[in-house]
C-alpha positions as CSV (number, residue, x, y, z in Angstrom):
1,X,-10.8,-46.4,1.2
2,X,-12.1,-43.4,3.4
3,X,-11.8,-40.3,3.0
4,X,-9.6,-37.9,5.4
5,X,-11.4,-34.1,6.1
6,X,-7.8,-33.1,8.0
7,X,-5.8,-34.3,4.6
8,X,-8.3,-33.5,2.3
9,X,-7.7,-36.8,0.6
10,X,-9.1,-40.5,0.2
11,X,-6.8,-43.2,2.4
12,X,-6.6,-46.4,2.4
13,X,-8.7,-48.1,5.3
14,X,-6.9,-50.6,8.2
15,X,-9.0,-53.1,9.7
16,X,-7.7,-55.4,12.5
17,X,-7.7,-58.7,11.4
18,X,-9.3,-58.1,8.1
19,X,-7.9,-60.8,6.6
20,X,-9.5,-63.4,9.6
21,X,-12.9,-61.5,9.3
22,X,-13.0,-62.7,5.6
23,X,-12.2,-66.2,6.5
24,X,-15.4,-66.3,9.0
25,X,-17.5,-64.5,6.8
26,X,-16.7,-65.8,3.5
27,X,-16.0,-69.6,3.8
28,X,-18.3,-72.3,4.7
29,X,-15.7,-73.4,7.7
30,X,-15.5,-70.0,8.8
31,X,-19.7,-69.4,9.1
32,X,-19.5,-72.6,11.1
33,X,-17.0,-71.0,13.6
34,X,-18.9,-67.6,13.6
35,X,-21.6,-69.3,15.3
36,X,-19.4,-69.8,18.5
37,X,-17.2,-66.8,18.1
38,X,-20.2,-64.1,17.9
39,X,-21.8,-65.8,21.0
40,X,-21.3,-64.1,24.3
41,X,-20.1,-67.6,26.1
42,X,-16.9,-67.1,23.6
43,X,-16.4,-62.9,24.3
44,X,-16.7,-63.6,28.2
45,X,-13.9,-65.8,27.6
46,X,-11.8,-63.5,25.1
47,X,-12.6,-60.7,27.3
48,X,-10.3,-62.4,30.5
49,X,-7.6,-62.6,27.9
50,X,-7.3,-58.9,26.9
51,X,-7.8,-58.1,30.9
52,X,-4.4,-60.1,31.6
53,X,-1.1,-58.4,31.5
54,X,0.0,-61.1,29.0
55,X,-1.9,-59.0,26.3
56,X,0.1,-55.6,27.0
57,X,2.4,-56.8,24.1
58,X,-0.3,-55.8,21.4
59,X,-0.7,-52.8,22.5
60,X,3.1,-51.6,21.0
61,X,1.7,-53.9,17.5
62,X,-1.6,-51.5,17.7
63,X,-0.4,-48.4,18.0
64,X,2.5,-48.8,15.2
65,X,0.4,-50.6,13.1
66,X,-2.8,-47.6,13.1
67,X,0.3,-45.1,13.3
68,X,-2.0,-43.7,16.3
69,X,-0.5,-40.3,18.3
70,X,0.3,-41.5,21.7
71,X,0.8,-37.9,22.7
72,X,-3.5,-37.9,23.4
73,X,-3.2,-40.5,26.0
74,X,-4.1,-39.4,29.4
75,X,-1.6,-41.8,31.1
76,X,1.3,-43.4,29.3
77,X,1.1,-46.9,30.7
78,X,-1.9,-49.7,31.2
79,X,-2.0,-53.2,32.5
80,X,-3.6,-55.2,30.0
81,X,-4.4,-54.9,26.3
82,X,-7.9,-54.2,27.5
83,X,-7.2,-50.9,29.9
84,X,-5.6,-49.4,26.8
85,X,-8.8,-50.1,24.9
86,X,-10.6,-47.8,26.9
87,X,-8.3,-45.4,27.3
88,X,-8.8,-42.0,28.1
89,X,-7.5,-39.1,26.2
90,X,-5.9,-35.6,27.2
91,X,-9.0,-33.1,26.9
92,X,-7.4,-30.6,24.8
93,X,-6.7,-34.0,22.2
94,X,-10.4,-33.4,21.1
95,X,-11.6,-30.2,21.6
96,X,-15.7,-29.0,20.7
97,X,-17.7,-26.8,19.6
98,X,-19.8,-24.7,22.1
99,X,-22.0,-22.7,19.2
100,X,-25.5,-24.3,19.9
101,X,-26.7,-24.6,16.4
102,X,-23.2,-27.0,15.7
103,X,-23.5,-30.8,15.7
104,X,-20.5,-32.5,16.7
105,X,-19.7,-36.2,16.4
106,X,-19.8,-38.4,19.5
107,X,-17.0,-40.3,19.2
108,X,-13.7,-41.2,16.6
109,X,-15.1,-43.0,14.1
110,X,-15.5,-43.6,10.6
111,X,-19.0,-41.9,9.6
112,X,-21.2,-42.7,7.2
113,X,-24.6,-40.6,6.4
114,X,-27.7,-41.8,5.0
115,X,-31.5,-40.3,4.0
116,X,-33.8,-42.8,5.9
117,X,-36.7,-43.6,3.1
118,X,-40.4,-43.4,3.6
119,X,-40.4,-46.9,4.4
120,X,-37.9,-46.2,7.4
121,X,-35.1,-47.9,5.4
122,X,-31.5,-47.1,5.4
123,X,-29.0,-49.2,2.7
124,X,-25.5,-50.0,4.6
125,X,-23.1,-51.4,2.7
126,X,-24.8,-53.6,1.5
127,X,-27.4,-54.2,4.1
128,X,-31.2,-53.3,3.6
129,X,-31.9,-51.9,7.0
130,X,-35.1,-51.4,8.7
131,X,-34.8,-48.4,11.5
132,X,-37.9,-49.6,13.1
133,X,-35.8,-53.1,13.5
134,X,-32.9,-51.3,14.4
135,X,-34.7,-49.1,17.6
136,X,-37.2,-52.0,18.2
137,X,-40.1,-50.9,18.0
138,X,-41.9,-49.3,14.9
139,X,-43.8,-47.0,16.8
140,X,-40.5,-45.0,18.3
141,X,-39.4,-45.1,14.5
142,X,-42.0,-43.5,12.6
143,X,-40.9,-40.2,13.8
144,X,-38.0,-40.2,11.8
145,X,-39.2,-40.8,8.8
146,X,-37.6,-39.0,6.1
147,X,-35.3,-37.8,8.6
148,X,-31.3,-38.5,9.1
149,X,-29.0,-41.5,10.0
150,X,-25.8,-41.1,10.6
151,X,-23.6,-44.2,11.2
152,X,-20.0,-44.0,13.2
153,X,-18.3,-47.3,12.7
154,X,-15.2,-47.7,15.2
155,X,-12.3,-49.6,14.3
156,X,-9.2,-50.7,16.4
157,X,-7.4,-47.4,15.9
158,X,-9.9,-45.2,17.7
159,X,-10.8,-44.3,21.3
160,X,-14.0,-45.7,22.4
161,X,-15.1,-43.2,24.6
162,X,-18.3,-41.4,23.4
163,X,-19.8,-38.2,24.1
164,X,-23.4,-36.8,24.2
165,X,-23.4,-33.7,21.1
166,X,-26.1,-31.6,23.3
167,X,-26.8,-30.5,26.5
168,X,-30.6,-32.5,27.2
169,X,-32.7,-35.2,29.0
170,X,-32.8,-38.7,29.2
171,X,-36.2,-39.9,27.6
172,X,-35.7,-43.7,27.9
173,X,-33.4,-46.3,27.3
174,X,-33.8,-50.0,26.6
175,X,-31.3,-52.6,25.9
176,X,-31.7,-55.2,22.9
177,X,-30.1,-59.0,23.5
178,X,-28.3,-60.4,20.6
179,X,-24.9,-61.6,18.5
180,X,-21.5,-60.0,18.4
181,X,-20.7,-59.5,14.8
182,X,-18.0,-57.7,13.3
183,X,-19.2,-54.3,11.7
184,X,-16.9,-54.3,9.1
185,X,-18.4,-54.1,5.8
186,X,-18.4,-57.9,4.3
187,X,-21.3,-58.4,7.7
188,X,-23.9,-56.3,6.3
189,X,-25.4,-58.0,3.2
190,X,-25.2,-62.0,5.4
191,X,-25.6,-61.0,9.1
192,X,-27.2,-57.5,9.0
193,X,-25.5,-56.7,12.9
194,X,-27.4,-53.9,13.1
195,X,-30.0,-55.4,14.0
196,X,-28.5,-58.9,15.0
197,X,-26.3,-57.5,17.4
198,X,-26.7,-56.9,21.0
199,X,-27.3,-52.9,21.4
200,X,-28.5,-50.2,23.8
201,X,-31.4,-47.9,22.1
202,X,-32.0,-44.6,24.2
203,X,-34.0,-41.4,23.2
204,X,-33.2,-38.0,23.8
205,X,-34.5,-35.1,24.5
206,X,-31.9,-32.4,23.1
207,X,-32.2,-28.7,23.9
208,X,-31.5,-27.5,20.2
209,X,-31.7,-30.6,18.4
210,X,-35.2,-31.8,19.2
211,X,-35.5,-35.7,19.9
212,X,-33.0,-37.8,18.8
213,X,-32.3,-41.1,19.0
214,X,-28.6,-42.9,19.7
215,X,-28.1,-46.5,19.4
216,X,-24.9,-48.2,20.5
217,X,-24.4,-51.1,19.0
218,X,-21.4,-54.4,20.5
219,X,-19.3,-56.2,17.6
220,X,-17.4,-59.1,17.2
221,X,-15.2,-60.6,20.6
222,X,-15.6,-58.2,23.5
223,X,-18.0,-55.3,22.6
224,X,-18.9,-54.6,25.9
225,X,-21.8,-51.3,26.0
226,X,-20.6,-49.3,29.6
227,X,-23.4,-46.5,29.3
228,X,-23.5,-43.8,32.9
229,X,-26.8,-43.6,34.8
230,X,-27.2,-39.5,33.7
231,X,-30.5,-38.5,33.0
232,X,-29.3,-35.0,32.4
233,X,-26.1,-34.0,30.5
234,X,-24.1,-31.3,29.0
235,X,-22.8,-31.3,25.2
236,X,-19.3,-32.7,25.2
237,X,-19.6,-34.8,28.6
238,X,-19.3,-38.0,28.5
239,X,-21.8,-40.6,27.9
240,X,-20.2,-44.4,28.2
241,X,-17.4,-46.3,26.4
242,X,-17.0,-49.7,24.5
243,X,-14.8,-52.3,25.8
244,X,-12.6,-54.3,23.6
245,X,-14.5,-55.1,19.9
246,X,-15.0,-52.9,17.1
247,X,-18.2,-51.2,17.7
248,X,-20.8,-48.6,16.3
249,X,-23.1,-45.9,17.6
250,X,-26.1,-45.0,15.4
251,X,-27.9,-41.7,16.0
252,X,-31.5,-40.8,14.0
253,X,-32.6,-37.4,13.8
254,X,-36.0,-36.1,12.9
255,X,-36.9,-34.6,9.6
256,X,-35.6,-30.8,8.4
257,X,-33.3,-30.8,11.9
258,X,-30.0,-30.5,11.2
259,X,-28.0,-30.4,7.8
260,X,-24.8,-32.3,7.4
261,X,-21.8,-31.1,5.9
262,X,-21.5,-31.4,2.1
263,X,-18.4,-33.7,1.9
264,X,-19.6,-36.0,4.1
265,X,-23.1,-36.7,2.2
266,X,-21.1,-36.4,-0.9
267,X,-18.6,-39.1,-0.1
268,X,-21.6,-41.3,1.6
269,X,-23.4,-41.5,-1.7
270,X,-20.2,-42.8,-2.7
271,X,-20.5,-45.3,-0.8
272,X,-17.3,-43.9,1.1
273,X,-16.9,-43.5,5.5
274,X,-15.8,-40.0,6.5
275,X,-13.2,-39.9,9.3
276,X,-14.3,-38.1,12.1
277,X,-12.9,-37.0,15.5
278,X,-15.1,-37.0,18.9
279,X,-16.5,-33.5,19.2
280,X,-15.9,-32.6,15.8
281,X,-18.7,-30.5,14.0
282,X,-20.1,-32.4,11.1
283,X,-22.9,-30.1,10.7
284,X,-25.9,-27.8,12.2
285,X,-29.3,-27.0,12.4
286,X,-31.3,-26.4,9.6
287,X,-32.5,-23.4,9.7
């Protein structure tokens, strides 16, 4: 289940191909297959697939499957299964705030919050994570100890396009080699893709958010990270997309910085995702 701000309710959570994904993960047959179908050799060759027109027909099975508003699109048709994965969307469909001291989410997600511990350890579903794993590099981490970890897990029904949620600087960026798991939930605990999957880590520099660092993170079959060469942005511009392959962006904040909307960090304990729209405020500084 997740829970729905717009219907003020708990729903029941879709995940493309759920039933496969438990099959790889949960079998000893399947974990032998996994080793081939998270390696980049077997997404390269996936990825030609969803490029070909052949694919359009699962577009029509997406979209009445997710019940998704076609409406938002910015065009109306695509070539291949993989254009419409990156679609773009009308810029009225997700409209932002523009108060300074609001924090919006990057992206369509599902969004799950989390206190990092002194030890720089976040608990995802299942998973024992280590930020300083995560980033990379323990020194970048200890900065954001004790501070906030927020987690937007995209699924098949959202649009992949992300967003940076200030106006700021580039500090660095750095990209990490790895696996393409899925990030669905039964991953966590076996594979930890977090920190097994290929990702880019960047840092920050925020005008009224301080330092803050964003992690995008590739899943299982495509996952493709398409970040833009900007080393200066504005809030609500764009910052890269995901091609085809559910994916996740991570973002840490430092200690006493912001302060995150009650029903989200009350559902999280729950163990529960929040879903989120891109631009959407999910909370502010903390002053």
């Amino acid at each position: 289940m997740i829970y729905d701000r717009k219907a003020g309710k708990l729903v029941e959570s879709r995940d493309f191909g759920g039933g496969q994904t438990n099959f790889l993960y949960s079998t000893a047959v399947g974990r032998i297959l996994l080793k081939v179908i998270s390696s980049r050799t077997f997404s390269n060759v996936r990825a030609k697939y969803y490029n070909n027109n052949r694919s359009i027909k699962m577009i029509g099975e997406i979209e009445k499957a997710y019940s998704i508003n076609t409406d938002e699109y910015a065009k109306k048709s695509f070539r291949s299964f993989g254009d419409f994965f990156v679609r773009k969307l009308k810029p009225e469909a997700r409209p932002f705030s523009k108060k300074p001291t609001d924090f919006i989410a990057p992206a369509d997600s599902k969004l799950t919050y989390k206190k990092i511990s002194e030890q720089l350890v976040a608990n995802i579903k299942g998973g024992k994570y280590s930020i300083a794993d995560i980033v990379g590099d323990s020194d970048v981490a200890k900065p954001y100890d004790d501070g906030d970890c927020l987690i937007f897990r995209l699924s098949m029904d959202d649009c992949h396009r992300y967003i940076f949620s200030d106006d700021g600087t580039l500090a660095w960026t750095k990209t990490i080699e790895g696996k393409l798991h899925t990030i669905q939930p039964i991953s966590h605990a076996k594979c930890k893709p977090y920190v097994s999957n290929h990702r880019v880590v960047s840092e920050l520099q925020t005008k009224h958010f301080g330092d803050i660092i964003i992690i995008e993170v590739g899943a299982l079959l495509v996952g493709r990270i398409n970040n833009y060469d900007k080393k200066q942005f504005k809030r609500g511009e764009e910052k890269g997309f995901f091609e085809l392959g559910g994916s996740t962006i991570i973002v840490l904040v430092k200690p006493k910085t912001i302060k995150i909307d009650k029903d989200i960090v009350r559902y999280s304990k729950e163990d529960v995702e929040t879903r989120v729209k891109q631009g959407e405020t999910i909370g502010g500084l903390n002053v």
